[in-house]
mmCIF entry with sequence, helices, sheets and N, C-alpha, C, O atoms, coordinates in Angstrom:
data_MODEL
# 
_entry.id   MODEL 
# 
_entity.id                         1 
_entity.type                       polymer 
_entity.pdbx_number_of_molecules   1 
# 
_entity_poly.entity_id                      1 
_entity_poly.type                           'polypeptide(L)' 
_entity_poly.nstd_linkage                   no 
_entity_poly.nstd_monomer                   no 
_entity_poly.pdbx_seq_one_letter_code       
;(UNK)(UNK)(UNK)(UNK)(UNK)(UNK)(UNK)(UNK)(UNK)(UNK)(UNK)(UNK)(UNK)(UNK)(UNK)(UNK)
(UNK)(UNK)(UNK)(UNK)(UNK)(UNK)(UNK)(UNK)(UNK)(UNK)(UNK)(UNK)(UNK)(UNK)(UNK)(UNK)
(UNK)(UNK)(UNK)(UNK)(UNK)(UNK)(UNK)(UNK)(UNK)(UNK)(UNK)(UNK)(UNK)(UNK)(UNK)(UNK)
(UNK)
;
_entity_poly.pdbx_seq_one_letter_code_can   XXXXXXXXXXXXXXXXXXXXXXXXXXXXXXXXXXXXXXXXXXXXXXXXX 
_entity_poly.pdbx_strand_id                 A 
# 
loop_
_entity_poly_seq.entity_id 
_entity_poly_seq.num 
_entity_poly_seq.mon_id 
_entity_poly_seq.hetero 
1 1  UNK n 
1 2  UNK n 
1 3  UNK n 
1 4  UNK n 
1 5  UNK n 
1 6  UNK n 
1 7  UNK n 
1 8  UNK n 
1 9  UNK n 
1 10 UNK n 
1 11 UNK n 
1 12 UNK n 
1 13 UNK n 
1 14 UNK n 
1 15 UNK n 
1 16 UNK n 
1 17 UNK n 
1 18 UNK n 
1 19 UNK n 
1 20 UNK n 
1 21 UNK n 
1 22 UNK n 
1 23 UNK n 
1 24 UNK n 
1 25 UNK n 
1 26 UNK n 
1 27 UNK n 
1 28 UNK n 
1 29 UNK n 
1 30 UNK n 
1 31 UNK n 
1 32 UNK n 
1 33 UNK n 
1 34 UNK n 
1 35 UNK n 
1 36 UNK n 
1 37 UNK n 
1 38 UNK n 
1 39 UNK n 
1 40 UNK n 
1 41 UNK n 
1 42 UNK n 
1 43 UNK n 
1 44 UNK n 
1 45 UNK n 
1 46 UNK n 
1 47 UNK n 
1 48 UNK n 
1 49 UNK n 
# 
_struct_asym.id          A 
_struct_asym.entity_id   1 
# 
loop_
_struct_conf.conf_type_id 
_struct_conf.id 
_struct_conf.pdbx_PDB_helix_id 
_struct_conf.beg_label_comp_id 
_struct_conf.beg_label_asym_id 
_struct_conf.beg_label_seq_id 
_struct_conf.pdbx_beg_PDB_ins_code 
_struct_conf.end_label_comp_id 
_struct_conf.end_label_asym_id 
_struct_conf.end_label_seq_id 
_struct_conf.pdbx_end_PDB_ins_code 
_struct_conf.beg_auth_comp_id 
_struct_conf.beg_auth_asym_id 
_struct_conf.beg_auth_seq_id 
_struct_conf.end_auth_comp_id 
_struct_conf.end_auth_asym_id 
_struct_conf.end_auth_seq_id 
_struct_conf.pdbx_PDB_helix_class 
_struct_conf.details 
_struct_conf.pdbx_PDB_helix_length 
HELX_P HELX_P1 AA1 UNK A 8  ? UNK A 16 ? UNK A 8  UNK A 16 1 ? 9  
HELX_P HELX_P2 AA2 UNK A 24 ? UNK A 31 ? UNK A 24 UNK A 31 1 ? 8  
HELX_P HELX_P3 AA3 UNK A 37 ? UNK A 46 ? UNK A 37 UNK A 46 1 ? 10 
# 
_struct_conf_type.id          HELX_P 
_struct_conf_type.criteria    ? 
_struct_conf_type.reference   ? 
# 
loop_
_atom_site.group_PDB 
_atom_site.id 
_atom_site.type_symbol 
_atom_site.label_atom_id 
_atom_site.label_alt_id 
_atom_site.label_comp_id 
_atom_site.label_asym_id 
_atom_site.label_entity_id 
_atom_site.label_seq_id 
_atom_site.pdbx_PDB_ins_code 
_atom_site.Cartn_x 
_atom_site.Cartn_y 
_atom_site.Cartn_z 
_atom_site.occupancy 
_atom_site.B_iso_or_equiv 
_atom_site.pdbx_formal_charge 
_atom_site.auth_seq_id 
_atom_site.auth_comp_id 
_atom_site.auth_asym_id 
_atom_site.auth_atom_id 
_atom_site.pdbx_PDB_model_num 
ATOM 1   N N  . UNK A 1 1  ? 120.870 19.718 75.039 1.00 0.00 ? 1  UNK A N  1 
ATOM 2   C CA . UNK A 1 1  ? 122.028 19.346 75.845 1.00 0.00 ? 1  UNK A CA 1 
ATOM 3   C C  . UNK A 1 1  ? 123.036 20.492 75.840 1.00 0.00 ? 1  UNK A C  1 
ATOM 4   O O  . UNK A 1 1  ? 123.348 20.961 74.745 1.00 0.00 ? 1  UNK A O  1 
ATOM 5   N N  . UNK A 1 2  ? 123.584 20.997 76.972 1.00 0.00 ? 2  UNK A N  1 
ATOM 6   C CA . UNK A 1 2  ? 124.381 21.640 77.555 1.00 0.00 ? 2  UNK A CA 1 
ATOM 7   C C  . UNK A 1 2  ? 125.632 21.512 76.458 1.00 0.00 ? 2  UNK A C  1 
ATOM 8   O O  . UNK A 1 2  ? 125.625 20.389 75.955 1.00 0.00 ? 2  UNK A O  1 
ATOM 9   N N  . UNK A 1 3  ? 126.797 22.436 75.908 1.00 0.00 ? 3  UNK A N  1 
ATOM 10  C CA . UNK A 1 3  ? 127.777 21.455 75.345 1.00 0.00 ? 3  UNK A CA 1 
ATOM 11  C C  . UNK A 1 3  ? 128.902 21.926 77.245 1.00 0.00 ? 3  UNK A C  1 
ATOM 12  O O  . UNK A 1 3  ? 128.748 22.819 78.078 1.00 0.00 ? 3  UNK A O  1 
ATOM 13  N N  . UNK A 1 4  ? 129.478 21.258 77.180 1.00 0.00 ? 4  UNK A N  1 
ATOM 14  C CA . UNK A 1 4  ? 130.604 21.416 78.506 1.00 0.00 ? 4  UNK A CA 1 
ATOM 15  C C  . UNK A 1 4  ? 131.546 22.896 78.308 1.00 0.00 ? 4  UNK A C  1 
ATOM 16  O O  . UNK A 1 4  ? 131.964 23.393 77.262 1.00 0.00 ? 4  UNK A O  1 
ATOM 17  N N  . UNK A 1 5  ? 131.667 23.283 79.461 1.00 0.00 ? 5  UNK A N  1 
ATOM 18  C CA . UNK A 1 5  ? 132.052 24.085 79.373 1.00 0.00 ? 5  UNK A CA 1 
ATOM 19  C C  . UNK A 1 5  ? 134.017 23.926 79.642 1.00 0.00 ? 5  UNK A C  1 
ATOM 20  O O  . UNK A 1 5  ? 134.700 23.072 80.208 1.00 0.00 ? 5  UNK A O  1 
ATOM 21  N N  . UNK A 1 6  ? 134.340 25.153 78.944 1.00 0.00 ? 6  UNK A N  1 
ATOM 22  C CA . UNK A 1 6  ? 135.658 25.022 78.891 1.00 0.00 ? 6  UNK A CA 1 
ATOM 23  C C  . UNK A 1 6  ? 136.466 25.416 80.169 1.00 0.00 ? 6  UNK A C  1 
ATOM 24  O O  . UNK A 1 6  ? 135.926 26.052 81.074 1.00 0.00 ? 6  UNK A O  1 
ATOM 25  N N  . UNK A 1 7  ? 138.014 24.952 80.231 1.00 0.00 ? 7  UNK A N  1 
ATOM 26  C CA . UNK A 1 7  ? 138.414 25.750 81.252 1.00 0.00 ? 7  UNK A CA 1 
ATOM 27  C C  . UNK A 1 7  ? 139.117 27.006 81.482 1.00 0.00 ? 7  UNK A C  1 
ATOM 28  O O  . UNK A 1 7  ? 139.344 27.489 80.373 1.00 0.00 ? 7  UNK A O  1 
ATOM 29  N N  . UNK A 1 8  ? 139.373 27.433 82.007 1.00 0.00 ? 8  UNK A N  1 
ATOM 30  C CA . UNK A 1 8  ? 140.047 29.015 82.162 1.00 0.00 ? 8  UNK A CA 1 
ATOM 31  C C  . UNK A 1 8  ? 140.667 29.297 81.503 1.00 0.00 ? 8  UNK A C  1 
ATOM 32  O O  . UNK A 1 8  ? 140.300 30.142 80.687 1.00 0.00 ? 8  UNK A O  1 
ATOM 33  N N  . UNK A 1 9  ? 141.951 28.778 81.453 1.00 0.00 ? 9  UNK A N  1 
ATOM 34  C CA . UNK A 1 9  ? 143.233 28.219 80.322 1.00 0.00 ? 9  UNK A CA 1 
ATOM 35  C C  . UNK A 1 9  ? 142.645 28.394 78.954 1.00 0.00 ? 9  UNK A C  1 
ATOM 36  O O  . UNK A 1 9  ? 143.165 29.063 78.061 1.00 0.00 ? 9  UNK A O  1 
ATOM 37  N N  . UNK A 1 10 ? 141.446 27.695 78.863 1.00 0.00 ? 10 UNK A N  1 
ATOM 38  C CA . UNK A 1 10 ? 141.163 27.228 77.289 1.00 0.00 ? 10 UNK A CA 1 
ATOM 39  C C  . UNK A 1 10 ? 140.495 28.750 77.041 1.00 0.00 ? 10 UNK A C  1 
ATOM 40  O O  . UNK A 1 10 ? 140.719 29.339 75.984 1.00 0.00 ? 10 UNK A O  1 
ATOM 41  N N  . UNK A 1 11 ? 140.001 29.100 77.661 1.00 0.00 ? 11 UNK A N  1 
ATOM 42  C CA . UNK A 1 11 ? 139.126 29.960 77.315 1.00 0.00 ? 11 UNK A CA 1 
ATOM 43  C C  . UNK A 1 11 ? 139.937 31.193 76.976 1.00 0.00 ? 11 UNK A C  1 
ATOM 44  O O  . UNK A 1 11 ? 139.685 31.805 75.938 1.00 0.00 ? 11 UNK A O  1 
ATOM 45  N N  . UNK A 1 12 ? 141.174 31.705 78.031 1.00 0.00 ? 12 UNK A N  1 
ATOM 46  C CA . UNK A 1 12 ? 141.672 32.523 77.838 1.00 0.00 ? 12 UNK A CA 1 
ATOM 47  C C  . UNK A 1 12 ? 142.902 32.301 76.600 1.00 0.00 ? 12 UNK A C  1 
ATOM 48  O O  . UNK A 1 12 ? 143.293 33.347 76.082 1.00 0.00 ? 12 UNK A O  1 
ATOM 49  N N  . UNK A 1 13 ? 143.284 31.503 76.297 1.00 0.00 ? 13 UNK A N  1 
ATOM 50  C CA . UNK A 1 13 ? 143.662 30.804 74.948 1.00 0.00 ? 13 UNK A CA 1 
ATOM 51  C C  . UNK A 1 13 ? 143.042 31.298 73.592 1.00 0.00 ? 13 UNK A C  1 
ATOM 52  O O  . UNK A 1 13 ? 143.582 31.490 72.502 1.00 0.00 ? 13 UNK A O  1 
ATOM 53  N N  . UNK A 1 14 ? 141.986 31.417 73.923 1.00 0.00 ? 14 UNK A N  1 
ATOM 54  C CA . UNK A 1 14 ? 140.740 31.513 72.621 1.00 0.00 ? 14 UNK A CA 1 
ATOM 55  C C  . UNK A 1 14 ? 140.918 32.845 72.605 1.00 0.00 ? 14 UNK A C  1 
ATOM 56  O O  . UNK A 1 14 ? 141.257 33.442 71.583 1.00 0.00 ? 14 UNK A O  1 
ATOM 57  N N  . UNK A 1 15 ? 140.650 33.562 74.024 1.00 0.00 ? 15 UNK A N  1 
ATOM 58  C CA . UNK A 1 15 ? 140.674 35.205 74.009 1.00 0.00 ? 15 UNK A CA 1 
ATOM 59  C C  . UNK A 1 15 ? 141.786 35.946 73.050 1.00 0.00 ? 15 UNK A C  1 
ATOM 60  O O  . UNK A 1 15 ? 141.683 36.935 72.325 1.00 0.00 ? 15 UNK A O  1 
ATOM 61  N N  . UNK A 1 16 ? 143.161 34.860 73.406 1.00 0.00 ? 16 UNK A N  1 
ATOM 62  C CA . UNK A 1 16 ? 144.585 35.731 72.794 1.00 0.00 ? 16 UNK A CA 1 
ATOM 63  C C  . UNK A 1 16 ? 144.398 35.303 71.477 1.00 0.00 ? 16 UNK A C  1 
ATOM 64  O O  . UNK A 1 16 ? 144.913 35.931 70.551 1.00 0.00 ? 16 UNK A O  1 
ATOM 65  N N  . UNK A 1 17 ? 143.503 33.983 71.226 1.00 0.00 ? 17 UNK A N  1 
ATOM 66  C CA . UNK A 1 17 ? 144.043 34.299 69.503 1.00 0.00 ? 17 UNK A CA 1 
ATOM 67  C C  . UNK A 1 17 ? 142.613 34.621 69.191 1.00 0.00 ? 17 UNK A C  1 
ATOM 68  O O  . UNK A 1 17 ? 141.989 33.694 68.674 1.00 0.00 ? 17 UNK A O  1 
ATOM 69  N N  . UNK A 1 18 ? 141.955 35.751 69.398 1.00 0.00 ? 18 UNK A N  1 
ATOM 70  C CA . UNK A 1 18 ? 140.629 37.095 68.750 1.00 0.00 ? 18 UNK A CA 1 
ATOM 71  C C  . UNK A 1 18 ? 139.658 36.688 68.791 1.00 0.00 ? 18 UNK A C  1 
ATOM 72  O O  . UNK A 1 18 ? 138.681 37.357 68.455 1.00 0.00 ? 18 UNK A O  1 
ATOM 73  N N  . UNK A 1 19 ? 139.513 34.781 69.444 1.00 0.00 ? 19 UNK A N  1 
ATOM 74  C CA . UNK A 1 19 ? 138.006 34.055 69.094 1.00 0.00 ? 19 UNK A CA 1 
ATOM 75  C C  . UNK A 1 19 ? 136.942 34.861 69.482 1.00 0.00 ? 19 UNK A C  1 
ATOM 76  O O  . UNK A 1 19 ? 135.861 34.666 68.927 1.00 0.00 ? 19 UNK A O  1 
ATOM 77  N N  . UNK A 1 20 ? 137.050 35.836 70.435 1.00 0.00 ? 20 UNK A N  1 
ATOM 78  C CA . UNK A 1 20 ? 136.444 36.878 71.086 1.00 0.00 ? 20 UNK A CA 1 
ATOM 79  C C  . UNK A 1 20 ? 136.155 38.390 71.007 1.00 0.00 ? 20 UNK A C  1 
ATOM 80  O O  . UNK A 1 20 ? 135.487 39.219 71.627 1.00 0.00 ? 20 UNK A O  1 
ATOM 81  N N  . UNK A 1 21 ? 136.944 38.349 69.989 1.00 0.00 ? 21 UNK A N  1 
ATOM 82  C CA . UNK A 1 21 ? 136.908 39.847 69.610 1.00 0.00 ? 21 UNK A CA 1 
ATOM 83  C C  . UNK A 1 21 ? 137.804 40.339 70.548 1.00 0.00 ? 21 UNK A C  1 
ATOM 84  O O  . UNK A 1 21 ? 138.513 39.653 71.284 1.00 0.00 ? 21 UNK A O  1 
ATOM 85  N N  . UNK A 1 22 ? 137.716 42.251 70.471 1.00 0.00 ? 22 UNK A N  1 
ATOM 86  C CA . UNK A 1 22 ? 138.320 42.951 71.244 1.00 0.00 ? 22 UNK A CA 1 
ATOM 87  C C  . UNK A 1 22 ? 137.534 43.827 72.781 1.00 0.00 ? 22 UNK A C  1 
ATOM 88  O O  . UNK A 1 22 ? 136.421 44.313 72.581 1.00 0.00 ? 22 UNK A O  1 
ATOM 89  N N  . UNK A 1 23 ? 137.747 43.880 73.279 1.00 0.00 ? 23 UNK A N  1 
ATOM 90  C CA . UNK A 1 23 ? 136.867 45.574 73.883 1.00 0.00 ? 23 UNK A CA 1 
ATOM 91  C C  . UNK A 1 23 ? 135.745 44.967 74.692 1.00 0.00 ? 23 UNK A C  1 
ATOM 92  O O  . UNK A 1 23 ? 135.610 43.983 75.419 1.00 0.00 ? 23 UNK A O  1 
ATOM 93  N N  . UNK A 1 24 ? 135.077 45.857 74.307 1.00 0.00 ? 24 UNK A N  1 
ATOM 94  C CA . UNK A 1 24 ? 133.667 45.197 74.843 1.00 0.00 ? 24 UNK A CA 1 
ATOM 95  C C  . UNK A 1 24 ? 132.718 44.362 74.079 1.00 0.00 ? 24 UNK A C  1 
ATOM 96  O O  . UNK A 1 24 ? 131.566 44.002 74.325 1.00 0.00 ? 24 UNK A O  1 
ATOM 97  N N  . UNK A 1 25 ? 133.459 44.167 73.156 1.00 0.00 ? 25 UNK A N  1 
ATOM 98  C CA . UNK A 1 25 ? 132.816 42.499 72.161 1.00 0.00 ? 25 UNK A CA 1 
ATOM 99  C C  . UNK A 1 25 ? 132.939 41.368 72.766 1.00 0.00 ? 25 UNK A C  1 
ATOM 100 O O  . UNK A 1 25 ? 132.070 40.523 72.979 1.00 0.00 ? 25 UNK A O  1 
ATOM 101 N N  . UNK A 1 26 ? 134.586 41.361 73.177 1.00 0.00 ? 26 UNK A N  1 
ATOM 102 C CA . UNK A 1 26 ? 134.874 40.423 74.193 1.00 0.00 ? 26 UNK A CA 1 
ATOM 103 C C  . UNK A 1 26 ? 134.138 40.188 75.608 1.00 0.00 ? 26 UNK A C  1 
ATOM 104 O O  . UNK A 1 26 ? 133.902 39.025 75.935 1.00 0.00 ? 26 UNK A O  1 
ATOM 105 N N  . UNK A 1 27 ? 133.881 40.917 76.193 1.00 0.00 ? 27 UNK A N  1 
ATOM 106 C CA . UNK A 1 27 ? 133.727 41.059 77.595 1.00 0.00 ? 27 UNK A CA 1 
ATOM 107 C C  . UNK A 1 27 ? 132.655 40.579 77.420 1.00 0.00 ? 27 UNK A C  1 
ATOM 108 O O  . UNK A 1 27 ? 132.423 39.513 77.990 1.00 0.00 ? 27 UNK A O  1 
ATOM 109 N N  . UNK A 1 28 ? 131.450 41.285 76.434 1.00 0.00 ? 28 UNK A N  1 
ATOM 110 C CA . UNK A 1 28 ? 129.902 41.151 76.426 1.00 0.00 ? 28 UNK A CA 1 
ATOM 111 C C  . UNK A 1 28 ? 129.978 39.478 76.160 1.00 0.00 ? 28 UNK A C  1 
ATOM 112 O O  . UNK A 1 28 ? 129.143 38.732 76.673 1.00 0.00 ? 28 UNK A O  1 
ATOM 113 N N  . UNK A 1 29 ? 131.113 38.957 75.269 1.00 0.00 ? 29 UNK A N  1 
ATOM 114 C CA . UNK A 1 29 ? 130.705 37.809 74.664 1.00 0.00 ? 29 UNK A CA 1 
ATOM 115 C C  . UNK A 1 29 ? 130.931 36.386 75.582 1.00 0.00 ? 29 UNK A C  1 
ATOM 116 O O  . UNK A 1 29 ? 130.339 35.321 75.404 1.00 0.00 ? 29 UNK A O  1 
ATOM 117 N N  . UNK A 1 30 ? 131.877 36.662 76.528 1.00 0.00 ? 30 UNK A N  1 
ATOM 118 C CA . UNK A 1 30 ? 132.484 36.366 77.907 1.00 0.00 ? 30 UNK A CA 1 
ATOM 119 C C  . UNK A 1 30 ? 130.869 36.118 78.392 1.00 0.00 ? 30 UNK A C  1 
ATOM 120 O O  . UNK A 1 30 ? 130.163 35.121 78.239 1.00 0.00 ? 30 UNK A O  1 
ATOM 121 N N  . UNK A 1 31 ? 130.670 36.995 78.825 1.00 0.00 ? 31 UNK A N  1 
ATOM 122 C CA . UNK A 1 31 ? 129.681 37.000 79.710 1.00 0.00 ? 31 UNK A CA 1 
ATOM 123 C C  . UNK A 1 31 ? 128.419 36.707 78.981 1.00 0.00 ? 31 UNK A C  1 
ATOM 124 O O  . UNK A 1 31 ? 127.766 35.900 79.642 1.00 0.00 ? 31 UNK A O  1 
ATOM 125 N N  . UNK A 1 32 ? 127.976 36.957 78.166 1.00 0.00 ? 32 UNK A N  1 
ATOM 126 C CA . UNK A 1 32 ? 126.934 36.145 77.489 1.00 0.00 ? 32 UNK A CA 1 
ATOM 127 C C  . UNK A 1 32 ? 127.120 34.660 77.339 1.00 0.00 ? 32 UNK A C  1 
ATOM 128 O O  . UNK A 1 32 ? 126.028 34.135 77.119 1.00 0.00 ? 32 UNK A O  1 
ATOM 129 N N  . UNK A 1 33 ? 128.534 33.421 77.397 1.00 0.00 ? 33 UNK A N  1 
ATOM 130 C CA . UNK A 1 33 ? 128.367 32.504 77.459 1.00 0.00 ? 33 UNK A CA 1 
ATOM 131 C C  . UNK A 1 33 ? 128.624 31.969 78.765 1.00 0.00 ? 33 UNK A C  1 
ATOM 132 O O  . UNK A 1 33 ? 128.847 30.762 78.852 1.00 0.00 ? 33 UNK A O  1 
ATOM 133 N N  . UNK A 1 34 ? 128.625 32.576 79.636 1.00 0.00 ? 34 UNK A N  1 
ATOM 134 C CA . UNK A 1 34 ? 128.554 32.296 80.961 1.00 0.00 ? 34 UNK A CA 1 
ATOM 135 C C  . UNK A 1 34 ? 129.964 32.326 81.643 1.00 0.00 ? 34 UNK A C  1 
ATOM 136 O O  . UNK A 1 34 ? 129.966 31.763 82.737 1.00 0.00 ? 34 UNK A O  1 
ATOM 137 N N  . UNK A 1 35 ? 131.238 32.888 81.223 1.00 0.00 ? 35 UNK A N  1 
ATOM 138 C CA . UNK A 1 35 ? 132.282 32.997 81.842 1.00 0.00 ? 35 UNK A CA 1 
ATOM 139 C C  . UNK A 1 35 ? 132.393 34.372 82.390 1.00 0.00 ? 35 UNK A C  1 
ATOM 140 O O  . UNK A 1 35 ? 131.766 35.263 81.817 1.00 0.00 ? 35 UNK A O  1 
ATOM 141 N N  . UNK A 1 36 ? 133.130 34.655 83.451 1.00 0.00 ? 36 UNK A N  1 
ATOM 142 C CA . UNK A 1 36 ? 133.672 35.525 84.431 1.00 0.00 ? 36 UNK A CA 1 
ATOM 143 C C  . UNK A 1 36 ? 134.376 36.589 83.856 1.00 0.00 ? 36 UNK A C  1 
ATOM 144 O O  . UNK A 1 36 ? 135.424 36.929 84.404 1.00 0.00 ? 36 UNK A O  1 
ATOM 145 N N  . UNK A 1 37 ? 133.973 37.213 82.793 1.00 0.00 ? 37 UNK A N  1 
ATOM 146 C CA . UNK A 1 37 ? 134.603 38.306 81.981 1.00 0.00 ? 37 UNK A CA 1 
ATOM 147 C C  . UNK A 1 37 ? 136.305 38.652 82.880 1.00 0.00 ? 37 UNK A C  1 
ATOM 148 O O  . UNK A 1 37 ? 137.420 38.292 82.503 1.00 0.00 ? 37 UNK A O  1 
ATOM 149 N N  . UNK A 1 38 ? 135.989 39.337 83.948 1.00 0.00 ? 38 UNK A N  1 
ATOM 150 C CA . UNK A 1 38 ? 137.150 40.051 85.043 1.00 0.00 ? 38 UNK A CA 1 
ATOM 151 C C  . UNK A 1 38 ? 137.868 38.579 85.062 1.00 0.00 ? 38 UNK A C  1 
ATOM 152 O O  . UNK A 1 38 ? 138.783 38.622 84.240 1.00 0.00 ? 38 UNK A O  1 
ATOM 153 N N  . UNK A 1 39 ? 137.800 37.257 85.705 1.00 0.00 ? 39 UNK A N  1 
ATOM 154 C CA . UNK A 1 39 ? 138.519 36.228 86.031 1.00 0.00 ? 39 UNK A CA 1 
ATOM 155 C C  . UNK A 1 39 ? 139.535 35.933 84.503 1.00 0.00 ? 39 UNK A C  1 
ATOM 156 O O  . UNK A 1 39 ? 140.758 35.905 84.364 1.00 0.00 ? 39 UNK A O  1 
ATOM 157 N N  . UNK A 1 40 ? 138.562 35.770 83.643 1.00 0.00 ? 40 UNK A N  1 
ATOM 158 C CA . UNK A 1 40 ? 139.169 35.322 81.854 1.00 0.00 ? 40 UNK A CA 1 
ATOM 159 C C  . UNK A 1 40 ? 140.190 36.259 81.749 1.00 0.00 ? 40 UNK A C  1 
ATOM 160 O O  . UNK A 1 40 ? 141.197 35.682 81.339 1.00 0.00 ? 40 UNK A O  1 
ATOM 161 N N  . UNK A 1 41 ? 140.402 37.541 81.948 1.00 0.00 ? 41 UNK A N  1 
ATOM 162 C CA . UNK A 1 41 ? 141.289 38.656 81.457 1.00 0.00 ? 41 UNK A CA 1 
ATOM 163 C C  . UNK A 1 41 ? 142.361 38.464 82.124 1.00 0.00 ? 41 UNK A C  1 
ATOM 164 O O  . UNK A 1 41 ? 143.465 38.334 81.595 1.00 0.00 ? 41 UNK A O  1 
ATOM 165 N N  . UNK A 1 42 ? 142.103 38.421 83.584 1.00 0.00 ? 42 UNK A N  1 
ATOM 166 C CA . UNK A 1 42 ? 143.441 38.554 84.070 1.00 0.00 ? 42 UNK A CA 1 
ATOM 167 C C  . UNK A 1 42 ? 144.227 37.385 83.989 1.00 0.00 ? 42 UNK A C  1 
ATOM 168 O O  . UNK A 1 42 ? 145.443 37.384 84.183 1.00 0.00 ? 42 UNK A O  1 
ATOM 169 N N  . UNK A 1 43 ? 143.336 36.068 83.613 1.00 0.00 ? 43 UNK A N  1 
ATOM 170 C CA . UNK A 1 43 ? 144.398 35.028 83.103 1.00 0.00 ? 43 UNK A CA 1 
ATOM 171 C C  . UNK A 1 43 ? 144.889 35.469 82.439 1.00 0.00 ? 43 UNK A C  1 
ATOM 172 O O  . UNK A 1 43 ? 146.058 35.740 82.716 1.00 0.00 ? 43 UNK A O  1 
ATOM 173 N N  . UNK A 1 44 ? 144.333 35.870 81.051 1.00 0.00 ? 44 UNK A N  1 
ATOM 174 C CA . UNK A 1 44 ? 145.424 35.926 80.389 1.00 0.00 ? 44 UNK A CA 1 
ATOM 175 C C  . UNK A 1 44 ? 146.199 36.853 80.314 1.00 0.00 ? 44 UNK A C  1 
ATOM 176 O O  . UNK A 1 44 ? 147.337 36.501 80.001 1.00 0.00 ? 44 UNK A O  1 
ATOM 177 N N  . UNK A 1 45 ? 146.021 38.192 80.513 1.00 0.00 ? 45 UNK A N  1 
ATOM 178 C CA . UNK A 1 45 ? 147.509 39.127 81.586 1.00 0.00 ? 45 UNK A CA 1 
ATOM 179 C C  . UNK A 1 45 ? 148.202 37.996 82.170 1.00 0.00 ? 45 UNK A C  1 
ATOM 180 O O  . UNK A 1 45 ? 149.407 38.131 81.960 1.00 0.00 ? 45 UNK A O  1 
ATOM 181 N N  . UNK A 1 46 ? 147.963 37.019 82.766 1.00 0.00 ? 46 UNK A N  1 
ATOM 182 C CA . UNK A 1 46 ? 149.067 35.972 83.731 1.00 0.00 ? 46 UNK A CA 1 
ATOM 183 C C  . UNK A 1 46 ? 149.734 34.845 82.614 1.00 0.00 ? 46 UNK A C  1 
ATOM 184 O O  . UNK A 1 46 ? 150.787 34.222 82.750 1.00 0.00 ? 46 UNK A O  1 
ATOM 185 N N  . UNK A 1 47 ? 148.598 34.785 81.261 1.00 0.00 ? 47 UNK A N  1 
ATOM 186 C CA . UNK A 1 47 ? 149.225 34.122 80.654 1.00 0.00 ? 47 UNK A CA 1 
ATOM 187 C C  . UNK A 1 47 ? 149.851 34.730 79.650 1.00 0.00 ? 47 UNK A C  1 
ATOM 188 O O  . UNK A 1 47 ? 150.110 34.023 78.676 1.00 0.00 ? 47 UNK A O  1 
ATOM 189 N N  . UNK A 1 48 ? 150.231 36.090 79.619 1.00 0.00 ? 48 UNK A N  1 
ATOM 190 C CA . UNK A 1 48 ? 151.120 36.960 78.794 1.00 0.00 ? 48 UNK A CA 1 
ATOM 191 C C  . UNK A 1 48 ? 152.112 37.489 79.238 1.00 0.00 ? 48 UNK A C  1 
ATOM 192 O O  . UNK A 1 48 ? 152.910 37.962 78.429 1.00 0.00 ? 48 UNK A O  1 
ATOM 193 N N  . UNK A 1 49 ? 152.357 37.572 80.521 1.00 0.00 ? 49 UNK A N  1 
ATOM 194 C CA . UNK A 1 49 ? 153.364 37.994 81.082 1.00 0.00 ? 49 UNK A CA 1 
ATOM 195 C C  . UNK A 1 49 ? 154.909 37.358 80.931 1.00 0.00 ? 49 UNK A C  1 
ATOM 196 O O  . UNK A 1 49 ? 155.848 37.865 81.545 1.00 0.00 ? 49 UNK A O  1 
# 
């Protein structure tokens, strides 16, 4: 079973506090669980501003 996937918000949430690493740890890890590496970032640029 699938677990559900999160939403943008949540995800980019996770990004700012390191659940993701940095660099291209992040990005690779983004995209290895099936989120939009480029879409996730610039949330959260929108949610840091």
């Amino acid at each position: 079973m699938d677990k559900l996937k999160k939403t943008l918000d949540e995800v980019a949430e996770d990004v700012i506090k390191g659940k993701y690493g940095n660099g291209d740890e992040c990005f690779n890890k983004l995209l290895n669980e099936g989120y939009n590496p480029y879409q996730v970032l610039k949330r959260v640029n929108e949610l840091l501003k």
